[in-house]
C-alpha positions in Angstrom: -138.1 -126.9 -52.3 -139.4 -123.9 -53.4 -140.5 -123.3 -49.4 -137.4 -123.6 -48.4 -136.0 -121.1 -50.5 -138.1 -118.4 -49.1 -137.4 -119.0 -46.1 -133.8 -119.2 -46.9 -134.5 -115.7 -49.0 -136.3 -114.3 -46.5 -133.6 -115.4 -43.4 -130.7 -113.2 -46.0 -132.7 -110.0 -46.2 -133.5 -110.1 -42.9 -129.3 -110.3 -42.1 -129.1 -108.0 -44.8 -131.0 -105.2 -42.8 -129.6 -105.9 -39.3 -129.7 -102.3 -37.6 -125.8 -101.9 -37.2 -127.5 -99.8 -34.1 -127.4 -103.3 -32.7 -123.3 -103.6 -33.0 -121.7 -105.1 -30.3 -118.4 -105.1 -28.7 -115.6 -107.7 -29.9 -112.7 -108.8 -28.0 -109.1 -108.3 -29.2 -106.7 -111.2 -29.5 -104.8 -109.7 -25.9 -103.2 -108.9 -24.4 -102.5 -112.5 -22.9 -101.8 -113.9 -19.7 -103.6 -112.5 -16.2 -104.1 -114.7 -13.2 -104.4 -118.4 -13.4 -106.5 -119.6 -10.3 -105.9 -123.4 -10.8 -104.7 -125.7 -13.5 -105.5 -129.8 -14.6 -104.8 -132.3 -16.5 -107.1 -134.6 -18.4 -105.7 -137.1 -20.8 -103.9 -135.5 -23.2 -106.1 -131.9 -22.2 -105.0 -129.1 -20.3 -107.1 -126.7 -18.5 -107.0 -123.2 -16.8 -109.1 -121.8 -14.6 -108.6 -118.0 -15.0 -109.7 -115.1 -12.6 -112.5 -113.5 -14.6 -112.4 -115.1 -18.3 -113.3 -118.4 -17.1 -111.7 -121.7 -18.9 -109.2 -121.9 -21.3 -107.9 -125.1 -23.0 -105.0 -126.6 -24.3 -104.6 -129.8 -26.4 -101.0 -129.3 -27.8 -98.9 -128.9 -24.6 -99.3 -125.0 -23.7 -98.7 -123.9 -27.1 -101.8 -122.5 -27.6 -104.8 -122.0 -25.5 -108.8 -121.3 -26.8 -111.7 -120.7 -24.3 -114.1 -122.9 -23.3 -116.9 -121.4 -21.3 -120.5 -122.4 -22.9 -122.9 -122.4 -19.9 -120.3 -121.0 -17.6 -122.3 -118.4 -16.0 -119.3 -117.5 -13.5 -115.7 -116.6 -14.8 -113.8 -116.9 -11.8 -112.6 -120.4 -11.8 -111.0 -121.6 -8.8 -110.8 -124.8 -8.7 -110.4 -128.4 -10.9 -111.5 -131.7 -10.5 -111.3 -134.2 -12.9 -113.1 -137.7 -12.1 -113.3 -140.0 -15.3 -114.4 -138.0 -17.9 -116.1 -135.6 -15.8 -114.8 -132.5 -15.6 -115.9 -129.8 -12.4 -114.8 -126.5 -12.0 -115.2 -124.6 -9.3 -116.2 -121.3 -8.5 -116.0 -117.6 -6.9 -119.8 -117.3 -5.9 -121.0 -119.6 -8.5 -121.3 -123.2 -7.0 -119.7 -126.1 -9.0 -119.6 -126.5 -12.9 -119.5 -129.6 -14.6 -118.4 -131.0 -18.8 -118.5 -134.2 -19.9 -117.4 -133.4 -22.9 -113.6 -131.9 -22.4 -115.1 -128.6 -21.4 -117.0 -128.1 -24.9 -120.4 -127.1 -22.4 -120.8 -126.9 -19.1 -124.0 -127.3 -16.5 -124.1 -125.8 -13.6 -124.4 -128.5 -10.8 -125.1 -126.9 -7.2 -128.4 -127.6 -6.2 -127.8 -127.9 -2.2 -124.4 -126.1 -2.6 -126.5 -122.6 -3.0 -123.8 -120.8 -5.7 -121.2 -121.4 -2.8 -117.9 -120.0 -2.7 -116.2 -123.0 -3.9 -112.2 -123.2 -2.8 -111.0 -126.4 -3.5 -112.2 -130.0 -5.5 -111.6 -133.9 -4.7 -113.3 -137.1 -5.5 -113.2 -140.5 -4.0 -115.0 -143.3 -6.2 -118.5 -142.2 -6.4 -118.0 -139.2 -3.9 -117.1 -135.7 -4.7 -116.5 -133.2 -2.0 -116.1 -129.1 -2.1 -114.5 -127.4 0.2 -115.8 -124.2 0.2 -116.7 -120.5 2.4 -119.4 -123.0 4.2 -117.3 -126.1 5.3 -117.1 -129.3 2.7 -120.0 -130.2 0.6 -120.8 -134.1 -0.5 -121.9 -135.2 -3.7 -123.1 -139.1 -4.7 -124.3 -138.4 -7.7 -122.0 -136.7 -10.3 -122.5 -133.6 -8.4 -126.4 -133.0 -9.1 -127.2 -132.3 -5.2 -124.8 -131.3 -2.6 -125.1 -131.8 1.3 -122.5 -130.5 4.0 -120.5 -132.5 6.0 -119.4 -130.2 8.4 -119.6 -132.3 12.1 -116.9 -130.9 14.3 -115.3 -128.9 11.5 -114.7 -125.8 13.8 -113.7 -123.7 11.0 -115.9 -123.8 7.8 -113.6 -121.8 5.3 -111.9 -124.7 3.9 -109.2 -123.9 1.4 -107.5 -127.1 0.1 -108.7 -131.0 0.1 -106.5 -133.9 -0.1 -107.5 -137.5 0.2 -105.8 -141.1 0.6 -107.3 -144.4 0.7 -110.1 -143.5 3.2 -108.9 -140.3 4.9 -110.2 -136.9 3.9 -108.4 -133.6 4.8 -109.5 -130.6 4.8 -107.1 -127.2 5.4 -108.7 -124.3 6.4 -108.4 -120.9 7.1 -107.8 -120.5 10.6 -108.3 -123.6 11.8 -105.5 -125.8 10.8 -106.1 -129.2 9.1 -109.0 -131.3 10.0 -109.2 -135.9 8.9 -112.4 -137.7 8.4 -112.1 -141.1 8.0 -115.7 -141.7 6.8 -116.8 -139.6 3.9 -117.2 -136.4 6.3 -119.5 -137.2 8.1 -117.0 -136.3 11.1 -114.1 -134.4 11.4 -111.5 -134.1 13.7 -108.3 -131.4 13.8 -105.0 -132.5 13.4 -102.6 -130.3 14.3 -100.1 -131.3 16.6 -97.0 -129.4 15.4 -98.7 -127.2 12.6 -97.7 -123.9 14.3 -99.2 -121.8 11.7 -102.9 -122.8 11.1 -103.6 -121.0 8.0 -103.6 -123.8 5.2 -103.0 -123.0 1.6 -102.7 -126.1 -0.3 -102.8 -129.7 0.9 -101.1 -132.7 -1.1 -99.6 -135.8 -1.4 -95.6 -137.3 -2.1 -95.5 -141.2 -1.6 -97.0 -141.5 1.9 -96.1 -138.2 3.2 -98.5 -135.4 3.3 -97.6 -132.0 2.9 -99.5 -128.8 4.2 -98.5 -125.5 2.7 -98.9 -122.0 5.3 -98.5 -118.5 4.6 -95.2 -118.7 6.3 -94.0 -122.7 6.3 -94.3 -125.8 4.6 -94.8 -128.5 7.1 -94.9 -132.5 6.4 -96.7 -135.2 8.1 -96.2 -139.1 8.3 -98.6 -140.3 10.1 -102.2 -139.2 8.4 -101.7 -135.6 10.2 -101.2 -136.8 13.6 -97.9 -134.9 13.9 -96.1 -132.2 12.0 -92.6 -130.7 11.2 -91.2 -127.9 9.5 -89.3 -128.7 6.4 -89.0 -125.4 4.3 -89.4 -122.0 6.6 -91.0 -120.2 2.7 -94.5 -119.5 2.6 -96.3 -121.2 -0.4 -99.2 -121.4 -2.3 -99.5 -124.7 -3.8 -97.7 -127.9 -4.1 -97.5 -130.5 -6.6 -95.6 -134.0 -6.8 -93.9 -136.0 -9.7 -92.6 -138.7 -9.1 -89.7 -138.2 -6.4 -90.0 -134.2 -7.1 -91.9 -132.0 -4.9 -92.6 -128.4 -5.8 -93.8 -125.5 -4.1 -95.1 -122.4 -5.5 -94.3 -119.4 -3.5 -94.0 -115.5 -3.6 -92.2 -115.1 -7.3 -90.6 -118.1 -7.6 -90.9 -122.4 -7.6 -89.1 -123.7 -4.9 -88.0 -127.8 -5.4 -87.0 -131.1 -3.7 -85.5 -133.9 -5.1 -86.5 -136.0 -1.6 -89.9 -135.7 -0.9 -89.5 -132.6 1.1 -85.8 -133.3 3.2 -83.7 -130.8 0.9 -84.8 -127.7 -1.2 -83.6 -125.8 -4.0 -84.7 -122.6 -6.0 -84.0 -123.7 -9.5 -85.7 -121.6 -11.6 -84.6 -118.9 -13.8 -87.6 -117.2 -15.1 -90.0 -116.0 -12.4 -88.0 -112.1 -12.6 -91.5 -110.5 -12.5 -92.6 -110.7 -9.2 -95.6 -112.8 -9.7 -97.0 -115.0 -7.0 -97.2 -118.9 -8.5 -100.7 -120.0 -7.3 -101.0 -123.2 -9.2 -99.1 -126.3 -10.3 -99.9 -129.3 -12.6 -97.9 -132.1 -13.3 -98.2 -133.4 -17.3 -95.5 -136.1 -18.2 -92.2 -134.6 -18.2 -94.2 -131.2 -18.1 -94.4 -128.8 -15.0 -96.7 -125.7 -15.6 -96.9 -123.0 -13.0 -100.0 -120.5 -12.9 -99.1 -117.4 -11.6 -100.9 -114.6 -10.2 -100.8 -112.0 -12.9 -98.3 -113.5 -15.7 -99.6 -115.9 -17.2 -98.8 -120.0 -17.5 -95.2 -121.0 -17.6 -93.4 -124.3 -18.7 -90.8 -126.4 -17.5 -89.4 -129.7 -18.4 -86.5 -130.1 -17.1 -87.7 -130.3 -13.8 -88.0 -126.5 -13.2 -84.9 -125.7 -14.0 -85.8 -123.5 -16.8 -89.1 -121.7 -17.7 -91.1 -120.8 -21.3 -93.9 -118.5 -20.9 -97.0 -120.4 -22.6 -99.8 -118.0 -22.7 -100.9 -117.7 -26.7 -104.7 -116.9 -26.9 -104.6 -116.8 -22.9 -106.7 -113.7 -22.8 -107.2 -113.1 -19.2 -105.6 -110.1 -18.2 -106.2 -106.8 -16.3 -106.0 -103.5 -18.5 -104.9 -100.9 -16.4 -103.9 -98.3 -18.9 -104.4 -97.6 -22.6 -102.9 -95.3 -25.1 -102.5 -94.6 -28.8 -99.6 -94.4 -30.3 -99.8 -93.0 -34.1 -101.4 -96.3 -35.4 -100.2 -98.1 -32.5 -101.9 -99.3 -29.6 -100.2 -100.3 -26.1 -101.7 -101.7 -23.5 -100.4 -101.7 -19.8 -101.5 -104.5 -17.7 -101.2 -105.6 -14.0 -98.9 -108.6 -14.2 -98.2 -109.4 -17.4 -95.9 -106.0 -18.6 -96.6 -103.8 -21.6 -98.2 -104.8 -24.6 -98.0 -103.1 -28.4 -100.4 -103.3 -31.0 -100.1 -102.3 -34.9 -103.3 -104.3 -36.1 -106.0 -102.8 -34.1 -105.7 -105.5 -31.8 -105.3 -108.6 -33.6 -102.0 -109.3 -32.4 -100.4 -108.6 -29.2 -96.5 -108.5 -28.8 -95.2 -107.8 -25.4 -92.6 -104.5 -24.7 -91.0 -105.0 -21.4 -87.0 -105.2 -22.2 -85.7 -103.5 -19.3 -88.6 -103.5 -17.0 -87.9 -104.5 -13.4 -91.4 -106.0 -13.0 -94.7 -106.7 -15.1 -97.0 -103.9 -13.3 -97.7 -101.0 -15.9 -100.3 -99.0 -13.6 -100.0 -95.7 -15.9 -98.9 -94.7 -19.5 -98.2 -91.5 -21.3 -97.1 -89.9 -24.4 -95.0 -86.5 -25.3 -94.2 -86.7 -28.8 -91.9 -90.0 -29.4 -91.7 -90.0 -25.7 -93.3 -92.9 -24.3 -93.5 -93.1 -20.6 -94.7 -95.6 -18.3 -95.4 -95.9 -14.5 -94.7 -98.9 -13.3 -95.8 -100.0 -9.6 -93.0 -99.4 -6.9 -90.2 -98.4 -9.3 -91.4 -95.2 -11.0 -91.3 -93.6 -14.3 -89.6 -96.0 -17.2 -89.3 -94.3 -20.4 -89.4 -95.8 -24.2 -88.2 -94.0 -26.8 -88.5 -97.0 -29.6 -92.5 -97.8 -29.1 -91.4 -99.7 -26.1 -89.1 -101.9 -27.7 -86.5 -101.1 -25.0 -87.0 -99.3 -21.5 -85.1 -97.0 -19.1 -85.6 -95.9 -15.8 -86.1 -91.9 -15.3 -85.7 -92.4 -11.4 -81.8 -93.8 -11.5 -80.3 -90.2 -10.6 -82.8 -89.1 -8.1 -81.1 -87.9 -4.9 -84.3 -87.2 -2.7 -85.2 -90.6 -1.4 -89.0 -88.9 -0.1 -90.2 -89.1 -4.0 -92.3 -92.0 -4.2 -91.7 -94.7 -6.5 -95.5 -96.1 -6.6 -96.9 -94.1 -10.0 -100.6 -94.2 -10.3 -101.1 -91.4 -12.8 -99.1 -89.5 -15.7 -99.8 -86.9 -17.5 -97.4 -84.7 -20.0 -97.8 -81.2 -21.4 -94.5 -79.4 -23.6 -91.6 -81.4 -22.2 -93.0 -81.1 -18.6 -94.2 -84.9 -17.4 -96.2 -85.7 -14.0 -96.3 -88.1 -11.8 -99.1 -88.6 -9.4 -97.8 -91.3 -6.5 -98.8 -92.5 -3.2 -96.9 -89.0 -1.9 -98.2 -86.4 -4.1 -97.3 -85.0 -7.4 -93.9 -85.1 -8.9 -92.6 -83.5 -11.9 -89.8 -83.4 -14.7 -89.3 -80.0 -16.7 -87.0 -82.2 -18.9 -88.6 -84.9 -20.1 -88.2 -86.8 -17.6 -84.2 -86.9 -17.0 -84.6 -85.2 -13.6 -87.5 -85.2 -11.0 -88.6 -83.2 -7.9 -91.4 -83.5 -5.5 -93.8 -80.3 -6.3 -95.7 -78.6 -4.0 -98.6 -81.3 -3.7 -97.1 -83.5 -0.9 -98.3 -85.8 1.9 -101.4 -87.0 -0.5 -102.6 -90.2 -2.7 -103.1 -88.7 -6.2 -104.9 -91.0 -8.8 -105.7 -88.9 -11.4 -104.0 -86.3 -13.5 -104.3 -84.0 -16.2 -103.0 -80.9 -18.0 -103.5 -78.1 -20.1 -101.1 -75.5 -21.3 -99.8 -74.1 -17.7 -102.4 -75.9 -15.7 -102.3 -79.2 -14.1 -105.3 -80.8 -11.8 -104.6 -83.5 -9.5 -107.8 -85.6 -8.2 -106.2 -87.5 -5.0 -107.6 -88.7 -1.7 -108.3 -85.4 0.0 -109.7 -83.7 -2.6 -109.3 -81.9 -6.0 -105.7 -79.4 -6.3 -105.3 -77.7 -9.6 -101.6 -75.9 -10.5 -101.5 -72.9 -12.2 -97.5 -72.9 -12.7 -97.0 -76.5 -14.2 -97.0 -78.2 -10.6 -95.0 -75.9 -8.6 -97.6 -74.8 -6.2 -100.9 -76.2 -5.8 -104.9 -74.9 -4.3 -107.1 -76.8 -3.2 -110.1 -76.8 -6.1 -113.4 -78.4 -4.2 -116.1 -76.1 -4.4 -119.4 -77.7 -5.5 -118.2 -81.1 -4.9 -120.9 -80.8 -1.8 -118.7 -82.2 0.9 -117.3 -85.1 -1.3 -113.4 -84.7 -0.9 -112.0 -88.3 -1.6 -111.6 -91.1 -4.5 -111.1 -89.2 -7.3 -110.2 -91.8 -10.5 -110.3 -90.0 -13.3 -109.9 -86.8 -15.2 -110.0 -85.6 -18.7 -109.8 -81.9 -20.3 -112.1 -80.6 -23.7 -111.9 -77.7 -24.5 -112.7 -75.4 -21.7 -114.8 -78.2 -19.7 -112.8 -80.5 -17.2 -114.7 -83.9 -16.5 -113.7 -85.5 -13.3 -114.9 -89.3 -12.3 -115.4 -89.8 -8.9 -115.2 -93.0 -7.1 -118.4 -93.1 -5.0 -120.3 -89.7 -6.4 -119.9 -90.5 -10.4 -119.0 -87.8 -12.2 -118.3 -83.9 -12.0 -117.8 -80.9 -14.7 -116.2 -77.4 -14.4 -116.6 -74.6 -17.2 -115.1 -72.7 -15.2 -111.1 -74.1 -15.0 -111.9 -75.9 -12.3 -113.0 -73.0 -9.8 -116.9 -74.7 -9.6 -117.6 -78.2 -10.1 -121.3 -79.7 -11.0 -122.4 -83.1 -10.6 -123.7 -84.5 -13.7 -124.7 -88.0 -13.4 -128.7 -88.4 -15.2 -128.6 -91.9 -16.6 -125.1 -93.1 -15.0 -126.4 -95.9 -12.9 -122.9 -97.2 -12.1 -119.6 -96.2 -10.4 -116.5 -95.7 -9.6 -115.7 -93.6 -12.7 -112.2 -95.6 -13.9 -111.6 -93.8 -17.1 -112.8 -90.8 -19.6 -112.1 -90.6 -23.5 -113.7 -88.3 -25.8 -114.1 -87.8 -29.6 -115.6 -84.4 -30.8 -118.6 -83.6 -28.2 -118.9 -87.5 -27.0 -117.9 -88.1 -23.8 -117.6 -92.2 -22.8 -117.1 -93.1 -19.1 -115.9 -96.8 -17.5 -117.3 -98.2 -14.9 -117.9 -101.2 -13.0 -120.4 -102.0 -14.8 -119.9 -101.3 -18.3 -119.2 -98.1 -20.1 -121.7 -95.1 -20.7 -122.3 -92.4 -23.6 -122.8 -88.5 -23.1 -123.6 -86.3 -26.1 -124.3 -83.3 -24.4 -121.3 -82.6 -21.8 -122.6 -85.0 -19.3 -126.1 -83.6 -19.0 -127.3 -87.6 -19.9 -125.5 -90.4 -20.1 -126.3 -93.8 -21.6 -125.0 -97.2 -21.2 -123.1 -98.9 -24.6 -122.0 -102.2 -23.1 -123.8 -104.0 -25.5 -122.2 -107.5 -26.2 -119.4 -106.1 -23.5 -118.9 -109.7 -21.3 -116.8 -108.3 -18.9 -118.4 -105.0 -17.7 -115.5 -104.4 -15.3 -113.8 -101.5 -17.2 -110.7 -99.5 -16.6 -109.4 -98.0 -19.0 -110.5 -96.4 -22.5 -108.6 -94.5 -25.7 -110.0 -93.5 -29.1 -108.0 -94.7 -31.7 -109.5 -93.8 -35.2 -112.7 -94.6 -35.6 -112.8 -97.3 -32.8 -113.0 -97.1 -29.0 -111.0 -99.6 -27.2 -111.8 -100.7 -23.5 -109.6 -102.6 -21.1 -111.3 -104.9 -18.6 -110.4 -106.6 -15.5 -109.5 -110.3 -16.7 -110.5 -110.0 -20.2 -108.1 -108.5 -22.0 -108.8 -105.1 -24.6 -112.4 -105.1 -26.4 -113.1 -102.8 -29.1 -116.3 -101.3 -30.9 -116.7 -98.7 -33.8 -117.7 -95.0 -32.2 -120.3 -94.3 -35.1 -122.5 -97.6 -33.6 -122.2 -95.9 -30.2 -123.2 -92.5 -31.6 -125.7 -93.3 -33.4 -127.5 -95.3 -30.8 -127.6 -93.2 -28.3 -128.8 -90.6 -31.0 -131.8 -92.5 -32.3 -132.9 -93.1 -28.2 -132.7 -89.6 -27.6 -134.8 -89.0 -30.0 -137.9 -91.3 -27.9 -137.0 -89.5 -24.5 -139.5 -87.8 -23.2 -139.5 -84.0 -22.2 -141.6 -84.3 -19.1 -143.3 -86.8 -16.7 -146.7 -87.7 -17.7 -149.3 -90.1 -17.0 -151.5 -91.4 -19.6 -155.2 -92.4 -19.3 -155.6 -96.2 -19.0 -156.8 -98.1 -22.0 -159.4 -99.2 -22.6 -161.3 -97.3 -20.1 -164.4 -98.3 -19.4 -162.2 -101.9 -19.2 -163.2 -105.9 -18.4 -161.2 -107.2 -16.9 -157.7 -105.8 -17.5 -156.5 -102.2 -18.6 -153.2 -101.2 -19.9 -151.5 -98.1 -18.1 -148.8 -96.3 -19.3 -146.4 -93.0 -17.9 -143.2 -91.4 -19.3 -140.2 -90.8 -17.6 -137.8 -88.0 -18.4 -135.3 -88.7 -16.3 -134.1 -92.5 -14.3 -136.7 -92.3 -12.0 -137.7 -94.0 -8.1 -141.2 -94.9 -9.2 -144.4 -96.1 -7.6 -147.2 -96.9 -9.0 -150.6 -97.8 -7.3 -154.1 -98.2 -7.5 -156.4 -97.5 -4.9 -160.5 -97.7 -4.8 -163.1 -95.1 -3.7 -162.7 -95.3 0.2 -159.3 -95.0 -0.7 -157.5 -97.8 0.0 -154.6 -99.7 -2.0 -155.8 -102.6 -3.8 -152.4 -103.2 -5.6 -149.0 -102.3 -6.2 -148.2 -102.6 -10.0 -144.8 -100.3 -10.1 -142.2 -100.0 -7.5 -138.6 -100.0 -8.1 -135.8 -97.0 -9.9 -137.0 -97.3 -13.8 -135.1 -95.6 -16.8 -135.7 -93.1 -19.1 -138.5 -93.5 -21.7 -142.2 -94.9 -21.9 -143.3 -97.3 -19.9 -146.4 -99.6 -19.4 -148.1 -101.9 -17.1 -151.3 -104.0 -17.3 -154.0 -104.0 -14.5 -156.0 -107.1 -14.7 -158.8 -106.4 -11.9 -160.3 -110.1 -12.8 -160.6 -110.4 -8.9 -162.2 -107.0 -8.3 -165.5 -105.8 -7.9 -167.0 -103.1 -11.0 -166.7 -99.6 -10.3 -164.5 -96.2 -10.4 -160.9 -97.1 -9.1 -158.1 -94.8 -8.8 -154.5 -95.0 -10.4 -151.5 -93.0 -8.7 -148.2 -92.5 -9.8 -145.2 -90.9 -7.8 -142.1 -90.7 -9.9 -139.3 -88.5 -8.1 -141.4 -85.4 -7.2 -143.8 -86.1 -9.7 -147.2 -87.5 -9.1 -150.4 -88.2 -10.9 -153.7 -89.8 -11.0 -156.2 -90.9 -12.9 -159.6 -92.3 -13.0 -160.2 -96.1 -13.9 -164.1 -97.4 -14.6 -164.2 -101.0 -14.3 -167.3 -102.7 -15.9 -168.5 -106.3 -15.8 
């Protein structure tokens, strides 16, 4: 007893003394929603496959939804098939997932399958077959080993499945739809009458088999032999119950009442614009994924629609932004979010919105002002409790309506668009094209009287709040496109490139300097900054500077989804939006005083140390320091000169480094150990005694 106390003792001090320098991130309850890939039903279970977050599941109807995603090594779920209690999901580069225990764990299951691009599930008694980028795939055995069944499939992108009694079909992506009639080993087209072969969803209603195009929904009644037109709508999935067939098409959920012969449009609450991409059928329930909104529920047949997205957390953050001790978020699909708990709960802010794609935000005071994509500048003056368009009295129809950037300085507000820069000198009641025309601009920012504009053809800077514009690209060393992201302190200007990382002028923007040491990762996305620390986003994760971009370090710790696009200080905390995961959030003091305590190990010069031991028998540890990320080679060589080994080769980071040399194989005597790191190299001499 008195063992196990110690240990127990021993276990708390040891929490107790946890080196908050090993922090992590945390995700915040939201915002919800995002892109739902595929939806099924198991029992009295519900599952989504999101784009990027993996699988959620609900047990009370849609009411709530919680994550299940242990040993789910890939996130993008596109695909369902549920086969007794088995459970397989499939994925985006990641081969086929199976639970058997209602999606509590999973195990990957894709030996033979090689991580495939997985498109589409169905199982037939003991088989299971996978359409995927490679043609259809076979399983006998509960999906441990896979082999393709492609014979006279023509077209091996295979998008949808559907299978009755003994015949397999297969749509595709170019090749129409193809019928094997024993377990795949053969396949023949079908297509008499299918005038558009590009296949989106295959399924069932009664006898009648139904092929959904890009442009058409055709029918066939004889196994695929022949087809005919029966709704001229393009769709994206389709889904039966009972003597309703539904079809889920650009913004909207198009129905029949008679297996295809009549349609209607029935539903009332699809207003945001958002593709529906997936259907599942659960009693009287209809749910409908869509492509950037969420899960909705119907059941009455369609005729109505609830959003059902609590705990849902899969969506893209394309814009962040304080608020006093607020926090909005906008997202791409799902609206405007607000915050006023530090993300613990999400509310969405989109009354008077005409669609749900918030590419830009910006505030002036209590002016809150939004750009959302292909209707322009929507301002809140109520912490986006309400919203009005600032575009309704523009004359000039040339101003673009497709905002990707705002910035606001006074009661001037920009707007950089898919045309150049516009700007408002009155809060935004009025707007006029400035003198930046003809030019994608993705990044903005101001400062008293200046304004810079990172766009496609360069960087332009404005020296009379937008009026008139120069070119400001010297130092950029050729590199005149992409720009993503800018950000002003103090009398530096950071801008993040898309391709070339990231650039600093001291100098308003007259000379720019690339300043990239430890950024391993691009596009630059995003900039915030607190005091003299400078944090970057990336696509893959977000980095540190404490010195003005000199070095930079990477803080992603505990950060699952390492696609970043948009950061804000708030506080003491920096917040991170991700694409499909929603806002995550992490204390600046743990990121501060990390990167702190490494730069305090960096080395101040290359170096390579003498081997120890040395003499050695038979192995020697060899060990170098690198100032600086570093292309690094390292190689031993013997008297005459020639390379016995490699030990190092391959871009190393900053710090000290080591490697053992075990020469158990090699003769004694003097060898010779050569390092090349950048510009750098080295040797020493290495005795060898047995």
């Amino acid at each position: 007893m008195k063992g196990i106390f110690r240990v127990f003792l021993l276990v708390l001090i040891a929490l107790m003394n946890v080196n908050p320098l090993f922090a992590q991130w945390v995700q915040t309850n939201g915002p919800y929603g995002g892109s739902i890939n595929c939806l099924a039903v198991s029992d009295s279970n519900l599952y989504a496959g999101t784009q990027g977050s993996g699988v959620f599941l609900s047990t009370n109807n849609g009411g709530s939804w919680s994550p299940v995603n242990s040993g789910l090594t890939n996130g993008y779920v596109s695909a369902f098939c549920v086969s007794g209690n088995n459970i397989y999901a499939g994925t985006n580069g990641g081969g086929v997932f199976l639970s058997t225990n209602s999606g509590t764990s999973w195990t990957q299951t894709d030996s033979g399958l090689a991580k495939n691009y997985v498109y589409a599930l169905a199982s037939s008694g003991a088989n299971m077959f996978a359409g995927t980028y490679s043609g259809v795939f076979l399983s006998t055995n509960n999906g441990e080993s896979w082999v393709p069944v492609n014979s006279g499939l023509t077209d091996t992108v295979v998008w949808s499945l559907a299978i009755s009694g003994t015949n397999i079909f297969a749509g595709t992506w170019g090749g129409g739809v193809f019928l094997s009639t024993n377990n795949g080993a053969n396949w023949n087209p079908v297509n008499s009458g299918l005038k558009n072969l590009y296949v989106q969803a295959l399924a069932f209603a009664g006898t009648n088999l139904f092929a959904a195009t890009e442009d058409s929904v055709f029918y066939s009644t004889d196994n695929g032999a022949n087809w005919n037109i029966v709704l001229e709508f393009g769709s994206f999935c389709i889904a039966a119950s009972g003597e309703n067939l539904y079809a889920g098409a650009q913004s909207t959920i198009i129905r029949s009442t008679d297996e295809g012969a009549r349609w209607s449009y029935p539903n009332f609450g699809f207003a945001n614009g958002n593709n529906v991409v997936s259907l599942a059928v659960k009693g009287l329930s209809l749910f409908a994924g869509t492509d950037g909104d969420g899960i909705f529920l119907s059941t009455d047949d369609g005729t109505s629609w609830t959003a059902v997205d609590s705990g849902l957390i899969n969506t893209d953050i394309f814009a962040l932004l304080p608020d006093g001790q607020n926090l909005i978020a906008g997202t791409n699909g799902s609206g405007i979010f607000l915050s006023t708990d530090d993300g613990a709960n999400w509310s969405p802010v989109n009354s008077g919105l005409p669609n749900n794609f918030a590419d830009a935000l910006a505030l002036n005071g209590t002016n809150l002002y939004a750009g959302i994509e292909s209707a322009g500048v929507f301002l809140s003056t109520n912490n986006g409790t309400s919203w009005v368009s600032t575009y309704s009295e523009i004359e000039d129809t040339t101003l673009d309506t497709y905002v990707h950037a705002l910035a606001s300085n006074g009661t001037n507000v920009y707007a950089g668009t898919s045309s150049g820069v516009l700007f408002s000198t009155n809060n935004g009641a009025s707007w006029v094209a400035s003198g930046l025309r003809s030019n994608y601009v993705f990044a903005l920012a101001a400062d008293d009287s200046d304004v810079f504009a990172g766009t496609m053809k360069g960087m332009f800077r404005s020296t009379d709040s937008g009026v008139n514009w120069t070119s400001d690209s010297a130092g950029f060393n050729g590199y005149s496109h992409g720009f993503g992201s800018l950000i002003i302190s103090g009398s530096n200007i950071f801008a993040g490139t898309w391709t070339k990382g990231v650039f600093l002028s001291s100098d308003n923007g007259v000379s720019w300097k690339p300043v990239n040491t430890g950024l391993t990762s691009g596009p630059i996305s995003a900039f915030a900054i607190r005091g003299a620390n400078l944090f970057a986003a990336t696509d893959n994760g977000i980095f540190l500077s404490t010195d003005n971009g000199t070095n930079w370090n990477a803080v992603s710790l505990g950060l699952a989804n390492v696609y970043v696009n948009s950061l804000v200080v708030r506080d003491t905390e920096l917040y991170a939006g991700t694409s499909g995961s929603g806002v995550w959030r992490r204390p600046l003091s743990e990121m501060i005083d990390a990167v702190k305590e490494l730069s305090k190990n960096i080395p101040s010069h290359f170096s390579l140390s003498q081997n120890y031991p040395n003499p050695f028998n038979p192995s020697t540890v060899i060990s170098y320091q690198l100032p600086v990320n570093s292309q690094v080679t390292l190689k031993v060589y013997d008297v005459l000169g020639r390379e016995v080994t490699t030990l190092v080769n391959g871009r190393l980071t900053t710090g000290t480094h080591s490697v053992t040399f075990d020469a158990a194989a090699l003769p004694s005597g003097v060898y010779f150990c050569r390092i090349q790191a950048g510009t750098y190299t080295a040797t020493k001499k290495l005795l060898l005694l047995k």
